[in-house]
C-alpha angles and dihedrals in degrees: 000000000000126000125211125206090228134349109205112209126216118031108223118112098287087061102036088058094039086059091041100048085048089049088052084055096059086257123142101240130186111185109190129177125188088243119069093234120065118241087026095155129019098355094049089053088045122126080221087205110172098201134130117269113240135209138081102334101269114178081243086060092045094050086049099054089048092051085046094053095050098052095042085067100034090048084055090049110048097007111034090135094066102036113081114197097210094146115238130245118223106203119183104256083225142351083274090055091045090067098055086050087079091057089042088064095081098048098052101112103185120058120286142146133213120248117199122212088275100045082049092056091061094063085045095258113153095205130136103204140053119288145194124241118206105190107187079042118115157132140274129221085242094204092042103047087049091052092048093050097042087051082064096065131034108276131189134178097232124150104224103218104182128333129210137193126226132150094000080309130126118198122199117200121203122246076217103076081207102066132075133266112249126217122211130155086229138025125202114208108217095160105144124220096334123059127162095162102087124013097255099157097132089067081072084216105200136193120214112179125243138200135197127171119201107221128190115225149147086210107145097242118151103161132051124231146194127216116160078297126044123255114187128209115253105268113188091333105314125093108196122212132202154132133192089221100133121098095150105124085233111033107158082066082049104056085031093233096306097090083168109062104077087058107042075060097064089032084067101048084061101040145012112275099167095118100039124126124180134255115168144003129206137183134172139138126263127219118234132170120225095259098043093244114117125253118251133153144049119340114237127220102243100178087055087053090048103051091036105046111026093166091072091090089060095055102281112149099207110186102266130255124204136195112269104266092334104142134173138215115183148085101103103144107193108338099063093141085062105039100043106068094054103037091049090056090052087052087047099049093050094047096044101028092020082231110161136265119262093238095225093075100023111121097223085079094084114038099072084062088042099061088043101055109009114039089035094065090041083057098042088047 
């Protein structure tokens, strides 16, 4: 019977870089995914742009362009081949949105210059406003990052049914009746936007539906750019467009079966699309918290609060139990390419070094709130 440091569970971005980052860390990692190819689902239909975050210098911005500035330089260092530094484009979504770029200025932390509608035209951008350049900026190959990271740990396809802890041991049990149990001292939870493991419903883990359509052209386009939906520059003959923009509970009823067109449309208001064809098309859900910061951390053991402090609902601050070595990443929304590096080394560091949680990320911070409002109301329904 053999016995992992950690399994990671569920192979998108969040989890390739979470058993990377432990196998950095001398761990034995198994990462395993339901699909036998890993970012099978939200990750693999990313626009997988790696570029600041603008805007009026939130702590969420901040934490963004923290995140951005370490993978940049982590993509360069273990995955060069699949990050493209194309620099990325910010373009103002309308003439509203143009006057607060010039307030954003001072709170662009990473290089950047301003282009103005001429200089725009010379990289055959069709944009009225000002706009920021962000030249290290890029973009990833989403499905091949994931696949590279995933071939430098030991990966499975194995559907995970139910787990259970006994003796410092945590079993995990196959939805396939067929395969074998598996044995680790620590799981990671990267399940994207679904979960029926644990009861986690006080991360408030959210889909929101996102689209990207692969096109063939010998369009000149040498930048990326972002304008209320992603443009990428045309790398070895293909331009990939996307946005994460769906939060309808049933979205393919909502595009009717065309989830590109919408956006080939706005493609083509920045660029010129005239000889496109497309390639590809990918669609998947992305996993977002309520308060747009990532999840990482311990899991806690929400039906042992509830039993034994019922007066948490009413304001009372127990002192908090967790799950024995039960951990989550997760909660990236729709920059998963540059929240993932840095949040799976901080994972990493606290399993491995026990070194904290930076506590804007850390999950504790909403289950307090959770027991108040949510699960109150569940009670009193």
């Amino acid at each position: 019977m053999k016995i992992y440091d950690t399994i990671v569970i569920g192979a998108g971005i969040a989890g390739c870089s979470s058993a990377f980052a432990l196998e950095l860390e001398g761990q034995s990692v198994l990462l395993i995914d339901r699909s036998s190819t890993p970012a099978s689902g939200g990750s693999g239909a990313a626009g997988a742009f790696v570029s600041p975050k603008i805007g009026k210098g939130s702590p969420l911005q901040r934490l963004t362009n923290e995140a951005y500035e370490y993978a940049r330089e982590f993509y360069l260092e273990h995955f060069s081949s699949h990050f493209y530094q194309t620099g990325v484009i910010r373009m103002p979504k309308d003439s509203a949105d143009a006057v607060k770029f010039a307030e954003y200025q001072q709170h662009n932390s990473s290089p950047y210059s301003t282009l103005e509608s001429s200089e725009l035209d010379e990289y055959g951008i069709e944009e009225l406003h000002s706009s920021f350049y962000f030249p290290q900026a890029g973009v990833c190959d989403a499905p091949s990052m994931c696949r590279e990271m995933a071939s430098r740990v030991e990966f499975v396809q194995y559907g995970v049914g139910s787990i259970s802890h006994k003796d410092n041991i945590w079993s995990l049990y196959p939805s396939d009746t067929e395969a074998e149990p598996l044995y680790t001292h620590n799981i990671v939870l990267s399940t994207g936007y679904q979960n029926s493991l644990v009861d986690m419903r006080y991360m408030g883990v959210r889909g929101t539906w996102g689209s990207r359509g692969d096109y063939y052209s010998a369009l000149r386009l040498d930048v990326s750019m972002h304008k209320s939906i992603s443009v990428s520059a045309n790398i070895d003959g293909v331009v990939k467009i996307g946005a994460t923009h769906n939060k309808a509970p049933n979205p393919c009823m909502v595009c009717d079966g065309e989830p590109l067109s919408g956006l080939f449309d706005k493609a083509s208001s920045m660029v010129d699309t005239s000889d496109f064809r497309l390639k590809e098309t990918f669609c998947g859900m992305r996993a977002g918290s309520k308060d747009y910061f990532p999840l990482v951390g311990r899991v806690i053991d929400v039906e042992y609060m509830i039993e034994r402090y019922p007066a948490i609902t009413k304001g009372a601050k127990p002192p908090i139990e967790y799950y024995p070595n039960l951990y989550v990443c997760n909660g990236f929304g729709g920059r998963g390419f540059v929240f993932a590096p840095m949040m799976a080394h901080i994972l990493a560091r606290h399993i491995a070094h026990k070194e904290p949680i930076d506590s804007r990320v850390d999950s504790d911070r909403l289950f307090l709130k959770w027991c108040r409002k949510e699960l109150l109301q569940a009670t009193n329904t």
